[in-house]
N, C-alpha and C positions, 0 to 999 in steps of 0.2 A: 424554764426560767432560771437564771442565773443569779446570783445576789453578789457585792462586794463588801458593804458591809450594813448593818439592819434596817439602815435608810434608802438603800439605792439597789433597786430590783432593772432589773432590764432583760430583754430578750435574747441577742445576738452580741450587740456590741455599745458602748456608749464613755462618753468621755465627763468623769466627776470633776467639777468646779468649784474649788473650795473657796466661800467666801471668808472664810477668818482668814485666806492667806492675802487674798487678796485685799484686805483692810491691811493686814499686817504690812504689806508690800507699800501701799499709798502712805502711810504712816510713817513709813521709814524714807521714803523718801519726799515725805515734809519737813520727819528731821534734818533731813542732812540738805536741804534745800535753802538758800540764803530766802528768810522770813519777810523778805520786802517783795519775793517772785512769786507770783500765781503760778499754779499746776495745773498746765493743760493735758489733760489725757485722753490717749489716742486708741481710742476705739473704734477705727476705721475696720476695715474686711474680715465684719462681725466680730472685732475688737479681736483682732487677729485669731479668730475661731471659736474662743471664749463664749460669744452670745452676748452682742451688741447691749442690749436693753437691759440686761437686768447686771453685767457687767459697769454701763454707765451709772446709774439708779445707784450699786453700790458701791463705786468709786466717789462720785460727788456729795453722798451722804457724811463722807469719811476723809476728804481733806481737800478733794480734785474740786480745782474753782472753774471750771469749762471744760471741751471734748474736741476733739480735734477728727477729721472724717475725713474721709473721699470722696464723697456724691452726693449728691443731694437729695437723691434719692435715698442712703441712708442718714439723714438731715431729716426729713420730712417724715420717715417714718418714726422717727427718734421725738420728734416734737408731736406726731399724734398720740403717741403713747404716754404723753406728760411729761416727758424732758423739758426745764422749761432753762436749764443755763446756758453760760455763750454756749455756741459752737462755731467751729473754723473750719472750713475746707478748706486742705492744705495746697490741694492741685486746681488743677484748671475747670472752672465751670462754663456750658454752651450758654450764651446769652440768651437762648430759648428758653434755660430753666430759671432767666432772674428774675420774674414774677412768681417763684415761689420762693427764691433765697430772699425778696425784701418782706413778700408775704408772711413769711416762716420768722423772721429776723436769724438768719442765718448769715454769719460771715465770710467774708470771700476774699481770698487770696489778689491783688490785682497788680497785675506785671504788663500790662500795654494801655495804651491810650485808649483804644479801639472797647475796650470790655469797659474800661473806667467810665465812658463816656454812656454807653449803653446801660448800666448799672444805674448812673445818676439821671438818668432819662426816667428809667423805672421807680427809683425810689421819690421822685417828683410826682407824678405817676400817681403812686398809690400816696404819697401826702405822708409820706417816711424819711426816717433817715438811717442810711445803710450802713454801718459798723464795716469797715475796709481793712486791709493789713496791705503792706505793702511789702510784694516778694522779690528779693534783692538778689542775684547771682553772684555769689561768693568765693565759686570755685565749684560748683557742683556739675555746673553747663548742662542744667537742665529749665528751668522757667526762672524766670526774675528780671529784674531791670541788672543793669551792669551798675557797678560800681568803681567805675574811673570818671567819674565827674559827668560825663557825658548823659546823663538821662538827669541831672537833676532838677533841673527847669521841668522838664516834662513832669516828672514827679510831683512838683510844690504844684504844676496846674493843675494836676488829676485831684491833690487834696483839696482843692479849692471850690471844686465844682459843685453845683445843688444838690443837695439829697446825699451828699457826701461826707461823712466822717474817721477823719483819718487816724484811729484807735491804733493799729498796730502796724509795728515794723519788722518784717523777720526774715532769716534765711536760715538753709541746710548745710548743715555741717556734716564732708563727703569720708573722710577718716580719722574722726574723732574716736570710734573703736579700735587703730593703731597705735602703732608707736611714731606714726607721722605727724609727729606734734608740732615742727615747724609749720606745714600745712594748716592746722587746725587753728595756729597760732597769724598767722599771715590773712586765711579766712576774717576772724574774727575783728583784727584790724581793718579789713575793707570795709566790714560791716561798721565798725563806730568811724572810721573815715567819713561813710556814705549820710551817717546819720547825722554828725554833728555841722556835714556840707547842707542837709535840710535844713536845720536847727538855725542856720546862720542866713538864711534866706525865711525866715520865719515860718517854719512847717517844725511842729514837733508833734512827738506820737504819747500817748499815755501808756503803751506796752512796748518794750524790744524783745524780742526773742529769736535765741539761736540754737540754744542745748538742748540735742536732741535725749536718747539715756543713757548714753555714753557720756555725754558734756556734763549732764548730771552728774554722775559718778567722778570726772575726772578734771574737769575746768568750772572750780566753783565760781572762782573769780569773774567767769564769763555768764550766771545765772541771772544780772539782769534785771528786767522785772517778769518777767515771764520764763519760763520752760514746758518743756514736751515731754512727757513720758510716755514712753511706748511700752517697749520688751520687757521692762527690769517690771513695769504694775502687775507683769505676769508669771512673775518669780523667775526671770530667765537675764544673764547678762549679753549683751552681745559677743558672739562666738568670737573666740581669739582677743578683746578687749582686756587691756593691760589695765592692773590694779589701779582703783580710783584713789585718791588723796584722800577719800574718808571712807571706812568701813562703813558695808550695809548688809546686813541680814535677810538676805531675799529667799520665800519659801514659793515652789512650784503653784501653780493655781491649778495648772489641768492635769489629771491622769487620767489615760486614753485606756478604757478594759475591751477585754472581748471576751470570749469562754469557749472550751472547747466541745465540740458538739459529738463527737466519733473517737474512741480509740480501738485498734486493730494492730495485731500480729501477724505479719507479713513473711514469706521465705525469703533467702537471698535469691538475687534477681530482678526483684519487684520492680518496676518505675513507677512514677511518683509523678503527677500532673501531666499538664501540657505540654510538649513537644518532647517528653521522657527525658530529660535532664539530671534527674537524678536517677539511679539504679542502685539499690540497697546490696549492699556486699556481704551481708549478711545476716541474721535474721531478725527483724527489728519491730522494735514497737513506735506504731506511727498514730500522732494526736491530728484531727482536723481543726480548724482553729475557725473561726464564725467570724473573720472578717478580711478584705479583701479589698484589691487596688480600686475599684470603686467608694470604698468608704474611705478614704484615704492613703491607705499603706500602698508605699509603691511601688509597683512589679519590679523595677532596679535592685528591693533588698531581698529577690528572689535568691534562693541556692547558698545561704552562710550565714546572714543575718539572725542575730540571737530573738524570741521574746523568752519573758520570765513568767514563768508558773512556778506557785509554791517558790520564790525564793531561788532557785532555779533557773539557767540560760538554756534555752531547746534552739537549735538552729531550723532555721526553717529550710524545708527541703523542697526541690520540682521549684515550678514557676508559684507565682503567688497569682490567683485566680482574681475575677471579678469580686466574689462575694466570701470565697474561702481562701484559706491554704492550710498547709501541713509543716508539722514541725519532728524530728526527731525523737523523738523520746526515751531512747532504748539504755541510755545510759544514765537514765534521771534516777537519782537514789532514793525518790520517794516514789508513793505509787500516783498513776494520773488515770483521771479516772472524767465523763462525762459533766458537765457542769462547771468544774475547775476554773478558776478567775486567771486570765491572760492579762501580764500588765506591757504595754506595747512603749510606755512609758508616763515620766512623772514622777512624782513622788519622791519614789524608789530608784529613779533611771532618767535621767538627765535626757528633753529632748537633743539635747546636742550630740548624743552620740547615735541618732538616727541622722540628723543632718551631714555630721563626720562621714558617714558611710554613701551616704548622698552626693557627697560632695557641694554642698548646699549651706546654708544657716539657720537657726532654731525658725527665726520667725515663718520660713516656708513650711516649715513640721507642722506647726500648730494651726496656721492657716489653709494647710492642705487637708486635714480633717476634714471629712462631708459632711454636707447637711445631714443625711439620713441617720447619721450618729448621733443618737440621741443625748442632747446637753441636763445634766441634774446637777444639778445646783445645790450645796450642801451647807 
């Protein structure tokens, strides 16, 4: 058994969830959020690895006035567990699942006639009424109604319909983590274009929302009565995302550990995993490390890639295995020994410099964590 610190024992490898940051994080961005916008937070794909449940449970406790999801099938289990505030599925739902989105009172995204129409059949149906958002294409060219005039008639009738309640207006904002501000600025205009073309055909919404946690950060002006926060609830900015117009204090939520299981002294000559990729030049001290591209680390940061022991960068040598790999050690100026806490990041080491090396973004880091990585919650 491994320890990190006199709270959190684990066996192989496991990722610490800090909740003071994660209050700390909602907090901050209540402050800096314009006091008239609800905080939707976006705990979709297991609250991007965090651990959906107890991730939501202590965001909404602590400032988050709804949750934002992908499936409904994380909906459904979020509401048997006692989740009882909104929730929005951001994307597309099968009409097969909307007898448990009216059942559920789960909110749904609706960008064609065809889903609107089947939605308000169902919440007729069961003798409901269905909480809607209506998803407007901005510039993103992925789901929504267009915003040149052309879909607005369709739109006021979709509001119209039985069982129908037309709560929310929104869309995605595609490089609001740039410096393509014109874009973001151009988007945002289509959007109150398209709203105030309902507005003036008698359809108005009780929520608009655009900003995503970038927009937060960086277009207060455009917060609205709603926002979305994703990344930043997780101590993390979006990579490359240009300073926001108001400072925020964001602290990591997750530190991913592992521990080492093997250390050995090897002659020069040695190779080092699978397909012998690496060959020790001379004579070395090699740590086995108890976690592996099945638990998330990914064979790509084979053969360079640093982790940190004791404060310490060991590169990792050979391929990085299913369940193991191996790191360097021979130059570490302290001693490494069996046991030894691996921090793979967090805290101490910004997930964005595994995504850097990835060539990738934080939010794929943290949500490529596996299951089997045990979540503790602190």
């Amino acid at each position: 058994m491994g320890i990190v610190d006199e709270n959190i024992w684990f066996d192989r490898t496991c990722v610490e969830i800090n909740k003071d940051a994660l209050i700390s994080n909602i907090k901050e961005i209540r402050r800096i959020t314009r006091p008239q916008a609800d905080i939707l937070a976006v705990v979709k794909a297991d609250a991007y690895g965090h651990g959906d449940y107890e991730t939501a449970s202590t965001l909404l406790k602590n400032g988050a006035n709804g949750l934002c999801i992908a499936t409904i099938g994380e909906a459904v289990m979020l509401r048997k567990k006692g989740i009882t505030a909104r929730m929005l599925i951001l994307g597309g739902t099968a009409i097969e699942s909307y007898e448990d989105a009216v059942k559920f009172d789960i909110n749904l995204a609706i960008y064609d006639r065809e889903s609107a129409e089947a939605l308000s059949q169902e919440a007729v149906k069961q003798g409901k009424t269905a909480d809607i958002h209506i998803k407007l294409d901005t510039g993103m060219g992925r789901i929504g109604f267009p915003t040149d005039g052309s879909a607005t008639e369709e739109i006021a009738e979709i509001c119209r319909l039985p069982g129908l309640n037309p709560y929310g207006i929104f869309s995605h904002f595609a490089v609001a983590d740039t410096n393509e501000d014109e874009y973001t600025l151009e988007q945002f205009d289509r959007f109150m274009a398209q709203v105030n073309a309902l507005k003036e055909v008698g359809i108005s919404f009780e929520k608009r929302h655009i900003c995503n946690s970038a927009g937060i950060l960086r277009f207060p002006q455009m917060h609205l009565d709603m926002v979305r926060a994703g990344l930043i609830l997780y101590g993390i900015k979006p990579d490359g995302c240009p300073e926001g117009y108001t400072d925020i204090n964001l602290t990591p939520v997750m530190t991913w550990y592992s521990k080492v299981v093997h250390v050995k002294t090897v002659p020069a000559g040695t190779t080092v995993s699978y397909g012998r990729h690496f060959t020790a030049t001379r004579e070395s001290k090699i740590a086995t490390i108890a976690v592996g591209y099945a638990d998330g680390l990914s064979r790509s940061l084979s053969n360079g890639f640093e982790l940190m022991i004791d404060g310490e960068m060991l590169p990792i040598i050979g391929n990085i295995c299913m369940d193991m790999c191996m790191v360097d050690a021979t130059d570490m100026k302290g001693d490494i020994k069996v046991g030894d806490i691996v921090t793979i990041f967090g805290k101490d080491r910004p997930a964005s410099e595994l995504a850097s090396k990835l060539g990738t973004i934080s939010y794929e880091i943290t949500c490529d964590v596996g299951k089997r990585v045990k979540r503790v919650f602190v």
